[in-house]
MIMAR-861499 format. One line per 5 residues: number of its first residue (from 0); their letters; for each residue x, y, z of N, C-alpha, C. Coordinates in steps of 0.2 Angstrom, whole numbers. Example, Ala and Ser with C-alpha at 12.3 -4.5 7.8 and 13.67 -1.06 7.14 Angstrom:
! MIMAR-861499
0	as	66:-28:39:62:-22:39:66:-16:39 ~ 64:-11:35:68:-5:36:64:0:39
***
This chain:
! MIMAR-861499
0	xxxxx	4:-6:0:0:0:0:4:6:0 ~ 0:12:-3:3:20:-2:2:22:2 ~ 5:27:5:3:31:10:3:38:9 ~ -2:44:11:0:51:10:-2:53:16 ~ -4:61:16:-5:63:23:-14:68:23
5	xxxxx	-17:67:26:-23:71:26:-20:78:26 ~ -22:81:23:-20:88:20:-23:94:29 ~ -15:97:29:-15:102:36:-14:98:40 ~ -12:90:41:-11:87:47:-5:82:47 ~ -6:79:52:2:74:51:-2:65:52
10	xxxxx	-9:66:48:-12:59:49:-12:55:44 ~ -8:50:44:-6:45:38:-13:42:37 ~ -14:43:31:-19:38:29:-18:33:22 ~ -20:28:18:-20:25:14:-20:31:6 ~ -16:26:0:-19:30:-4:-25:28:-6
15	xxxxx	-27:23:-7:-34:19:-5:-36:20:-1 ~ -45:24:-1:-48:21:4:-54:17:4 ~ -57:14:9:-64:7:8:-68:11:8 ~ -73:11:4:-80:15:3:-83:9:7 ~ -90:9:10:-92:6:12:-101:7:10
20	xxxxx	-103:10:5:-110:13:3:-115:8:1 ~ -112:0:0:-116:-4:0:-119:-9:4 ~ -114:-9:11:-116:-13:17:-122:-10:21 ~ -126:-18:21:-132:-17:25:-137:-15:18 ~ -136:-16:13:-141:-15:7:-139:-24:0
25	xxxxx	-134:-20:0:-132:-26:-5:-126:-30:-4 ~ -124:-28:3:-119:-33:6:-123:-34:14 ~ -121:-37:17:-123:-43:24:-118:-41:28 ~ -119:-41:32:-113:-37:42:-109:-38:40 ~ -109:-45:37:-103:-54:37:-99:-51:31
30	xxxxx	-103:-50:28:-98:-47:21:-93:-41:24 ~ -97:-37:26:-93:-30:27:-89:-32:32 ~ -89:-36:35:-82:-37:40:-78:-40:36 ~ -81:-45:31:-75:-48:27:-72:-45:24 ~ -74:-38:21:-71:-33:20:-67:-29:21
35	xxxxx	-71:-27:26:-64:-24:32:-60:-27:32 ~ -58:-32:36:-54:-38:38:-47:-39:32 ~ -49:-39:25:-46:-40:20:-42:-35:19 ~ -47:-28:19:-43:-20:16:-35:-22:20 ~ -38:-21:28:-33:-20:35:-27:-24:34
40	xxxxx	-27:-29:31:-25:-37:31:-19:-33:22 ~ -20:-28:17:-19:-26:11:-16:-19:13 ~ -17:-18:21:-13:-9:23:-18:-4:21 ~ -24:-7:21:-29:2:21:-29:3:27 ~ -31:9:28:-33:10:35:-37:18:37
45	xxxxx	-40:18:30:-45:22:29:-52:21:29 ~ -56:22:31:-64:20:28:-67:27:28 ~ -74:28:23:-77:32:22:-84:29:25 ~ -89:31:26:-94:30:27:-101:35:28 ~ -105:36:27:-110:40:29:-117:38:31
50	xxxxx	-119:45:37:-125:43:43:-131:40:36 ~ -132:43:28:-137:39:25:-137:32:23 ~ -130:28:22:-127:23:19:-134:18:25 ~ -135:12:19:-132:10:14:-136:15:9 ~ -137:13:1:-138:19:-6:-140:13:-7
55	xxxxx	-147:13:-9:-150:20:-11:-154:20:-5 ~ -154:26:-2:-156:30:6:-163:26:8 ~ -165:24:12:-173:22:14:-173:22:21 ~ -178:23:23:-180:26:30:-177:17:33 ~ -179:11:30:-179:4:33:-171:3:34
60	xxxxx	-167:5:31:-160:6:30:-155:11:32 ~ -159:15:36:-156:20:37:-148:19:46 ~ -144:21:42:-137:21:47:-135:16:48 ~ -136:9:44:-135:1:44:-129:1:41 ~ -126:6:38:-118:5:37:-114:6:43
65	xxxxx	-116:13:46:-113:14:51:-112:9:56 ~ -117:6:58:-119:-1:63:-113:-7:61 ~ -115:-6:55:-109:-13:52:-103:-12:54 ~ -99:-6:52:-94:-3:55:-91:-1:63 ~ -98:-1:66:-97:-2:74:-96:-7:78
70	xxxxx	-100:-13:74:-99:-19:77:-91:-22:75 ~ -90:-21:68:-83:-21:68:-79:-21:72 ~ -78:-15:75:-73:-9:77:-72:-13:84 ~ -80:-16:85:-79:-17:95:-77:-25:93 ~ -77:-28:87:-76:-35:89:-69:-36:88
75	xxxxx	-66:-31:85:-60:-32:82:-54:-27:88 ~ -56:-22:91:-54:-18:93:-48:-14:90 ~ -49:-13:84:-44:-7:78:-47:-3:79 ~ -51:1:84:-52:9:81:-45:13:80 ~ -40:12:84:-34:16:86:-30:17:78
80	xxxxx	-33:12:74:-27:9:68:-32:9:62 ~ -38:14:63:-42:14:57:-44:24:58 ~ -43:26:52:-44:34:51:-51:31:49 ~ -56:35:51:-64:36:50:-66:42:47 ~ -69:43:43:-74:47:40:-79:45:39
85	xxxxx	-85:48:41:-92:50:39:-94:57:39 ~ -101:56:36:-104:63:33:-112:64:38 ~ -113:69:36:-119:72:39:-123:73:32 ~ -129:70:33:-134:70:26:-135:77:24 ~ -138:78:18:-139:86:15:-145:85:15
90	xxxxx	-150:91:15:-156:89:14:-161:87:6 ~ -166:88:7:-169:85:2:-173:79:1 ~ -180:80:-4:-183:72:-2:-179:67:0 ~ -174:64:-5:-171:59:-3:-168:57:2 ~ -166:62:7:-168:60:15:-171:63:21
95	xxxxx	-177:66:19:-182:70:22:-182:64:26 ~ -180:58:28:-183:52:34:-178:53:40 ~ -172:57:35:-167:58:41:-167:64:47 ~ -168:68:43:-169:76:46:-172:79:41 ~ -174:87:46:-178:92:40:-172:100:43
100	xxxxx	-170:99:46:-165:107:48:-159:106:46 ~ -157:102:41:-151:102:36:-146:103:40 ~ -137:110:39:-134:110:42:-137:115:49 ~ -141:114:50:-140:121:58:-136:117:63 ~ -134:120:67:-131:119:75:-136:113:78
105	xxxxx	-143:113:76:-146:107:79:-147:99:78 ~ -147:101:70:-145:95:64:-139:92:62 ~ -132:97:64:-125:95:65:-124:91:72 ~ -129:94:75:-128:90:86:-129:83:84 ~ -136:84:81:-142:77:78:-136:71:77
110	xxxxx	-136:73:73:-130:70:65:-125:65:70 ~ -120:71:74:-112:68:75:-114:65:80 ~ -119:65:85:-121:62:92:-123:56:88 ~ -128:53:84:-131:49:82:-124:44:78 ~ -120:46:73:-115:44:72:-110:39:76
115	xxxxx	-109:45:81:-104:40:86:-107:35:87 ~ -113:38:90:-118:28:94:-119:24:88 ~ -119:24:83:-119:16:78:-113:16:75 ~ -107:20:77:-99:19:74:-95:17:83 ~ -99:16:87:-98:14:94:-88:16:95
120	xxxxx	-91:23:92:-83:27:93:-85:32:98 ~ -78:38:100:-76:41:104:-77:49:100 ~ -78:45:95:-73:53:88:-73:52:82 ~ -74:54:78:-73:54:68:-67:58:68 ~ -62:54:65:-58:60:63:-58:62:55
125	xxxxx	-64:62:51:-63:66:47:-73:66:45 ~ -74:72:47:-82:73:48:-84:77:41 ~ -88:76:39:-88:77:31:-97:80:30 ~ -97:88:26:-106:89:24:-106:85:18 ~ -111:81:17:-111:76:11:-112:80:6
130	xxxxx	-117:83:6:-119:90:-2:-120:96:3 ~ -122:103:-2:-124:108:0:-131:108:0 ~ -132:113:5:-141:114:7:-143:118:1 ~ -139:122:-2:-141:126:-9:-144:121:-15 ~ -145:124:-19:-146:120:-26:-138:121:-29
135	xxxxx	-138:116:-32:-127:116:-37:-129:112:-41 ~ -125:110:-45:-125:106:-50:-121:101:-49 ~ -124:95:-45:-119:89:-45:-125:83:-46 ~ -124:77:-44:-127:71:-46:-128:69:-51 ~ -127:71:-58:-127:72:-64:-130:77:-66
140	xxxxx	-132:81:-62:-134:89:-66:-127:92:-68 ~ -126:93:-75:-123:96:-81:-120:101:-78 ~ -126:107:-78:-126:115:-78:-127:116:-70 ~ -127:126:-69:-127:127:-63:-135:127:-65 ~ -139:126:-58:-148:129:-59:-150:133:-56
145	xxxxx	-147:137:-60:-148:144:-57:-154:147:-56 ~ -160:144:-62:-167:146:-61:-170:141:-54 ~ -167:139:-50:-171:136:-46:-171:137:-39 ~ -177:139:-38:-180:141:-30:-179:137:-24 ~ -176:142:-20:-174:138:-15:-175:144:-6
150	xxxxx	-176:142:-2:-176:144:4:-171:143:8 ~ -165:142:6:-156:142:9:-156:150:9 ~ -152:150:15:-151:155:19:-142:155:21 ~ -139:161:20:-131:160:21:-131:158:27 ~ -128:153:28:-125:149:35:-118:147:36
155	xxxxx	-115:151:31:-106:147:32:-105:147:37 ~ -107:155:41:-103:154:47:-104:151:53 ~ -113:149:54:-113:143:57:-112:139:56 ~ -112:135:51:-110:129:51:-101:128:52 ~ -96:131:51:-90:132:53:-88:132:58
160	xxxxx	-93:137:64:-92:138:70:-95:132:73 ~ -98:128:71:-103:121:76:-96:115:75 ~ -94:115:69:-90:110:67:-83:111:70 ~ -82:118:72:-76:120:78:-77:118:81 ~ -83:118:84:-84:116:92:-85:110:94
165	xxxxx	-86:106:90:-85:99:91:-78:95:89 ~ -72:100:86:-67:97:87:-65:99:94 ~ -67:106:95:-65:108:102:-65:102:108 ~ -71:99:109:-76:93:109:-71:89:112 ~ -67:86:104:-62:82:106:-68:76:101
170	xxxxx	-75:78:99:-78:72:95:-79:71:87 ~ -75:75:88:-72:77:78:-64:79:78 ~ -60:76:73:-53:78:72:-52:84:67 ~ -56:84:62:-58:88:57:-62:86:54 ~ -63:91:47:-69:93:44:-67:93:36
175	xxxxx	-72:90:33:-72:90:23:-78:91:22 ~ -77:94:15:-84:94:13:-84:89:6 ~ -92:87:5:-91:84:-2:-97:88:-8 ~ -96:84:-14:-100:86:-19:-101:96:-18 ~ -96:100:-16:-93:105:-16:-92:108:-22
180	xxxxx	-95:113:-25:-94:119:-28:-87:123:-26 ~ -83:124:-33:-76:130:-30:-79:135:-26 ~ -85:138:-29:-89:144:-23:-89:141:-15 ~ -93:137:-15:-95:135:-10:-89:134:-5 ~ -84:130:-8:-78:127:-5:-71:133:-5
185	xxxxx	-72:139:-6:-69:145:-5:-74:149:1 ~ -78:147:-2:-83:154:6:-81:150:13 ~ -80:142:13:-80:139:17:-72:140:22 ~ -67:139:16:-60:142:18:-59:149:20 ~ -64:154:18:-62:160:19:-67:162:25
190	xxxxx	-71:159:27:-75:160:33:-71:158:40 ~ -69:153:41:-64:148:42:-58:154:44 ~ -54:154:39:-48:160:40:-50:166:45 ~ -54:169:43:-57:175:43:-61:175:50 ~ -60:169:56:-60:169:60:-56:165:65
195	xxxxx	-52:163:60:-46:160:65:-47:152:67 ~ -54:150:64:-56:144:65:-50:137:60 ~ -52:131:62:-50:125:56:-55:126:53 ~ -49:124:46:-52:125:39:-53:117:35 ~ -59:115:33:-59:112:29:-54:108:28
200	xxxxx	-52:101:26:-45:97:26:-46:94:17 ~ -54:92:18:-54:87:9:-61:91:8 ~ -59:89:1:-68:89:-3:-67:82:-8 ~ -75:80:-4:-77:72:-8:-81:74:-13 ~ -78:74:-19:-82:73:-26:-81:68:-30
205	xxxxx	-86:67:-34:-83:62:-39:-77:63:-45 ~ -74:58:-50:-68:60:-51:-67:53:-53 ~ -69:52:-61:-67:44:-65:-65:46:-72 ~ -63:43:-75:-63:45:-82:-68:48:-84 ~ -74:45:-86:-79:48:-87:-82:55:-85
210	xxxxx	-81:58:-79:-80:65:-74:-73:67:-71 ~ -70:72:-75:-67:74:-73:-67:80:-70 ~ -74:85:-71:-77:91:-71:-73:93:-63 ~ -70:92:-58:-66:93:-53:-61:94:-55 ~ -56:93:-60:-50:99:-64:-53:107:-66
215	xxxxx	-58:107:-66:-62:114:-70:-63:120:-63 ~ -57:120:-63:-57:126:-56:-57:123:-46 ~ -59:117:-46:-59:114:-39:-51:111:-39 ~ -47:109:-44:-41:107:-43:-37:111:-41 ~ -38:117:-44:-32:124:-41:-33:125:-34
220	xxxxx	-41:125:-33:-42:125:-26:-40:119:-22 ~ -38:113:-23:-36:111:-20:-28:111:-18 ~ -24:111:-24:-18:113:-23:-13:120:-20 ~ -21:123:-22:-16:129:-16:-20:132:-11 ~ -25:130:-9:-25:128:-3:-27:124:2
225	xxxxx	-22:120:0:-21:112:2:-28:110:7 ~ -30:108:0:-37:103:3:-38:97:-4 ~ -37:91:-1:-37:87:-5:-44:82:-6 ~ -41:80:-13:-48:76:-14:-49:70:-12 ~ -54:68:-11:-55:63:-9:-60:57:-13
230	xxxxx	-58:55:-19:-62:55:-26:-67:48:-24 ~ -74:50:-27:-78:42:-27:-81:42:-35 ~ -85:37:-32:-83:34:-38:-81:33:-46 ~ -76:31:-43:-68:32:-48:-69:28:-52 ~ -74:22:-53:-79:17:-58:-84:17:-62
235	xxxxx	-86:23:-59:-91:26:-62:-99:19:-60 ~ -100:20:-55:-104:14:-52:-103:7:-56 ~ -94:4:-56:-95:-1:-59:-94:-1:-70 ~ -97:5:-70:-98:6:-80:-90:4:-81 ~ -83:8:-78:-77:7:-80:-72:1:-79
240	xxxxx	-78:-4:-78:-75:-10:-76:-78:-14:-86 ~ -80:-12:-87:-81:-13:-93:-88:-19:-94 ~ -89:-20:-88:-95:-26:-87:-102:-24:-90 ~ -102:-17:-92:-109:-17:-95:-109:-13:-101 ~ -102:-18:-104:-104:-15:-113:-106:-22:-117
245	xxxxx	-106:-27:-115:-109:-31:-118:-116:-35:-117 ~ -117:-34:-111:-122:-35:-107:-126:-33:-100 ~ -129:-33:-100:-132:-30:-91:-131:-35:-85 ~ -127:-36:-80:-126:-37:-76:-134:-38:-72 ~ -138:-45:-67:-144:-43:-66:-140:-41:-58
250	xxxxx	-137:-43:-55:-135:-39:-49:-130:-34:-49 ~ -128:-28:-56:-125:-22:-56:-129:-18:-52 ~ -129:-11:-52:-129:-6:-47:-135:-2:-51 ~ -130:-3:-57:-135:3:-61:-143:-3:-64 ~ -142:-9:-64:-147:-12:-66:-152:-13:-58
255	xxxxx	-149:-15:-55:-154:-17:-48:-156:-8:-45 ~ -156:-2:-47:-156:4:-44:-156:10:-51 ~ -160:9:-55:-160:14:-59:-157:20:-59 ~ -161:22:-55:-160:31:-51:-154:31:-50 ~ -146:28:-51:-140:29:-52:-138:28:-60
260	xxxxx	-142:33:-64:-140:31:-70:-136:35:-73 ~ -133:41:-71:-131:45:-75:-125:43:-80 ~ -119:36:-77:-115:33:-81:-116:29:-86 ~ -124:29:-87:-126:23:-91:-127:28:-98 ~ -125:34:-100:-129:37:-109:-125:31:-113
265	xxxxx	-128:33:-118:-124:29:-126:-118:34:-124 ~ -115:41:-123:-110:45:-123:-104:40:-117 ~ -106:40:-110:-102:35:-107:-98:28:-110 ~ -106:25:-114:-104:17:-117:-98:19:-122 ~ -98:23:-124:-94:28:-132:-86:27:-129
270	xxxxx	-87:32:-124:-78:34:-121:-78:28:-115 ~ -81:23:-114:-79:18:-108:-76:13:-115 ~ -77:12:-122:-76:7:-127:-69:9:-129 ~ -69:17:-131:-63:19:-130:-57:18:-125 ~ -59:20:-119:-55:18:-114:-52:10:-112
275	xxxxx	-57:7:-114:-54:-2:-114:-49:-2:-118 ~ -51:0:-123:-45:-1:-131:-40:1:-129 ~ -38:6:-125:-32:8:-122:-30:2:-117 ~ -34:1:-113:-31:-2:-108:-28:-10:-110 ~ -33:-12:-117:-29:-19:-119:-24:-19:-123
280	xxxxx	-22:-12:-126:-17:-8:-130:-12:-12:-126 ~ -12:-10:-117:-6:-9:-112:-6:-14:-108 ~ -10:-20:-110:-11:-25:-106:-13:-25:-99 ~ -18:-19:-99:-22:-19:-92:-28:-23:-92 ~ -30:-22:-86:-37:-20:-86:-41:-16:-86
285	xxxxx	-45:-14:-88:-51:-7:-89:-50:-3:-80 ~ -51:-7:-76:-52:-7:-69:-46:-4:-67 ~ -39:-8:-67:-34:-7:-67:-33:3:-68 ~ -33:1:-78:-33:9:-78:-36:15:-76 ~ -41:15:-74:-46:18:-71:-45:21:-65
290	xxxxx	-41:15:-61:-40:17:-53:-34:22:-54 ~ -29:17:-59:-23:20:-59:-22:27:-60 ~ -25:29:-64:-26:35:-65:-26:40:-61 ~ -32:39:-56:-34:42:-53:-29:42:-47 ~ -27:36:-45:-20:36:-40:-15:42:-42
295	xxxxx	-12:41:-45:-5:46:-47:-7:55:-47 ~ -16:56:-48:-15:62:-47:-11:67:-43 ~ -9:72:-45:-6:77:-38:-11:79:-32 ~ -17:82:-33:-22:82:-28:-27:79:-26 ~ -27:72:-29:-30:66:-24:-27:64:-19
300	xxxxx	-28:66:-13:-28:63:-6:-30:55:-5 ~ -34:52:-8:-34:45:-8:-43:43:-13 ~ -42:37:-15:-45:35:-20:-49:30:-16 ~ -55:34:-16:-64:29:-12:-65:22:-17 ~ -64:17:-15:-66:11:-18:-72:7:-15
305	xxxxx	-75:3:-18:-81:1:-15:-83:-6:-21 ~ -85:-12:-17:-86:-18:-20:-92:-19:-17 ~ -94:-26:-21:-100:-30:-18:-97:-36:-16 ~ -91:-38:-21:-89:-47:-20:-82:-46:-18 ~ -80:-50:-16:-73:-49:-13:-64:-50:-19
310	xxxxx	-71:-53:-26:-63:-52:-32:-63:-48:-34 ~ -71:-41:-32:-68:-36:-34:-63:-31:-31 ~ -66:-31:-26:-63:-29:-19:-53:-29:-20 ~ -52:-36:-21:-45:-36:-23:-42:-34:-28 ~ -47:-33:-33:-42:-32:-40:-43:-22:-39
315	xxxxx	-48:-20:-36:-46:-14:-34:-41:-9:-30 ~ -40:-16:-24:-34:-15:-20:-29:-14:-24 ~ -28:-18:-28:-20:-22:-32:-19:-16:-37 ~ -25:-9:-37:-23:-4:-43:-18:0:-40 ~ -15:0:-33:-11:3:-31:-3:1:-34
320	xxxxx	-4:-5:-36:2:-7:-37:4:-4:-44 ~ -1:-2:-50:-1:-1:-57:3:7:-57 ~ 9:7:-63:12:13:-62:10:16:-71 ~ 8:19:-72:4:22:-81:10:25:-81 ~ 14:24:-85:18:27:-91:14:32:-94
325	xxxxx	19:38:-98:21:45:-99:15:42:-107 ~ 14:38:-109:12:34:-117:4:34:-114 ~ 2:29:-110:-3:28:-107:-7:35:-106 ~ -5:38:-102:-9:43:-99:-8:50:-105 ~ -5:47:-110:-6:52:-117:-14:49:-121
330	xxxxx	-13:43:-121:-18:40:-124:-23:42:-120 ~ -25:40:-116:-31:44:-110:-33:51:-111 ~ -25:55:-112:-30:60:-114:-33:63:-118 ~ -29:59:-124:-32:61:-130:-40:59:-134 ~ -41:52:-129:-49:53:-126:-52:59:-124
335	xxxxx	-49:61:-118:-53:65:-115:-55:72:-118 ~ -50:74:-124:-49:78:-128:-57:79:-135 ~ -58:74:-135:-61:72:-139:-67:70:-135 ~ -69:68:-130:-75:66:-125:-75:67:-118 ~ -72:74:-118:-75:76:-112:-81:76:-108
340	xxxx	-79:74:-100:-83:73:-97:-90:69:-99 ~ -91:66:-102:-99:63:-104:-105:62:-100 ~ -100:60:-91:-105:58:-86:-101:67:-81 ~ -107:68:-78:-105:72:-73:-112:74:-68
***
């Protein structure tokens, strides 16, 4: 395994990290420990997690990832030797079961208290707002929507100051944001500064071949004011494994869960066919190159992986070992050049 540093601090974490968004839906406790077990056993020692997991959100399922992870924790007793992340839901139908006060002071208490008790920890050390309470353009929306009505009210500086005070606490290490806007993720820096408070360490966005849209202004922001990324879905739920160009998988992600379609257009199928042809060019695998890529970036902080079976799991892990030549990553781009972004 690689190792780097959470950005602003001296916590070694994996370059890989374990996504964990399907346990407790399409994986079983048994599984997600075996999981675990396996990553720990390969030198991860990061996990990501969040209070909605598992995906797709349901009131019957709600914070059954974190449970997983807790029972874990206590059977195995690695909390000492596992970096933790989770997130606080953003609002929205989609989890109107969980809360209706988004980030305020009473919805951030809700959130981190409720967390620890089914991560049967002491602390998160890296507390994460899942999306903005604003409207943005993320989950596959293209454009900003700017014609759309909303009742969001500026709260940087609350929400800044609740998440200082729980590091104060001692029951948060620090704080990232995800599915983050350059705006959003500067007001947040500069609220932060500007009062002398901790700033921001990562932003979780997506970040695969097929969505680069995180080089388009949030890269600079990352690099110069060291906050790194923490990229997920780096497979494009699975699409850059190359499994669903000939066929439909009946237990894939995008097949069993529609409403995660945005990697599935004929435009995705087009530059995932291109991308294979590279990778058999080089004697990879789609999967392999995929990761690889994303690994060697300058401002990825570590690379969110997430399986259902356990031979994916490892062919995952094993992309840390893949080095892309100066040849490779020309061919890639010259893809990208020609079929940017398709999924975003």
């Amino acid at each position: 395994m690689k190792y780097t540093t959470l950005p602003q601090t001296n916590i070694k974490v994996s370059k890989i990290c374990l996504g964990t968004m399907t346990w407790g839906e399409q994986n079983t406790e048994a599984e997600g420990h075996e999981q675990m077990d396996y990553a720990v056993k390969k030198g991860i020692n990061f996990f990501d997690v969040a209070e909605m997991y598992p995906v797709p959100a349901r009131a019957e399922t709600y914070g059954f990832t974190e449970k997983i992870i807790g029972t874990w924790l206590k059977k195995t007793g690695n909390r000492s030797k596992i970096i933790l992340a989770t997130k606080i839901a953003g609002p929205g139908d989609y989890t109107a079961h969980i809360r209706t006060n988004g980030f305020s002071k009473e919805g951030i208490t809700d959130a981190v208290h409720n967390s620890l008790k089914r991560l049967q920890t002491d602390y998160i050390d890296l507390y994460q707002l899942h999306w903005p309470e604003r409207p943005v353009n993320s989950f596959g929306i293209r454009d900003f929507p700017y014609g759309t009505k909303s009742d969001w009210q500026d709260n940087f500086s609350e929400v800044v100051e609740t998440l200082n005070g729980f590091i104060k606490q001692g029951k948060i290490r620090h704080y990232g944001l995800s599915n983050e806007t350059p705006w959003g993720a500067m007001r947040y820096i500069n609220e932060a500064t500007s009062k002398g408070l901790a700033k921001p360490i990562t932003i979780q966005n997506p970040y695969s071949l097929l969505n680069r849209t995180f080089e388009s202004g949030l890269s600079e922001i990352s690099i110069r004011e060291n906050i790194g990324l923490l990229a997920y879905s780096p497979l494009a739920f699975g699409v850059l494994t190359g499994k669903y160009l000939n066929n439909t998988p009946k237990d894939g992600r995008i097949t069993i869960f529609p409403r995660l379609s945005r990697y599935s257009s004929p435009q995705c199928s087009d530059a995932t066919t291109k991308y294979l042809a590279v990778a058999k060019k080089h004697g990879l695998s789609l999967t392999h190159l995929s990761l690889a890529f994303i690994n060697q970036l300058p401002f990825v902080t570590s690379n969110i992986i997430g399986a259902t079976k356990m031979e994916q799991l490892k062919e995952n892990i094993e992309s840390i070992n893949i080095e892309l030549s100066e040849e490779i990553i020309e061919d890639i781009n010259a893809i990208h050049t020609i079929m940017p972004n398709p999924a975003c």
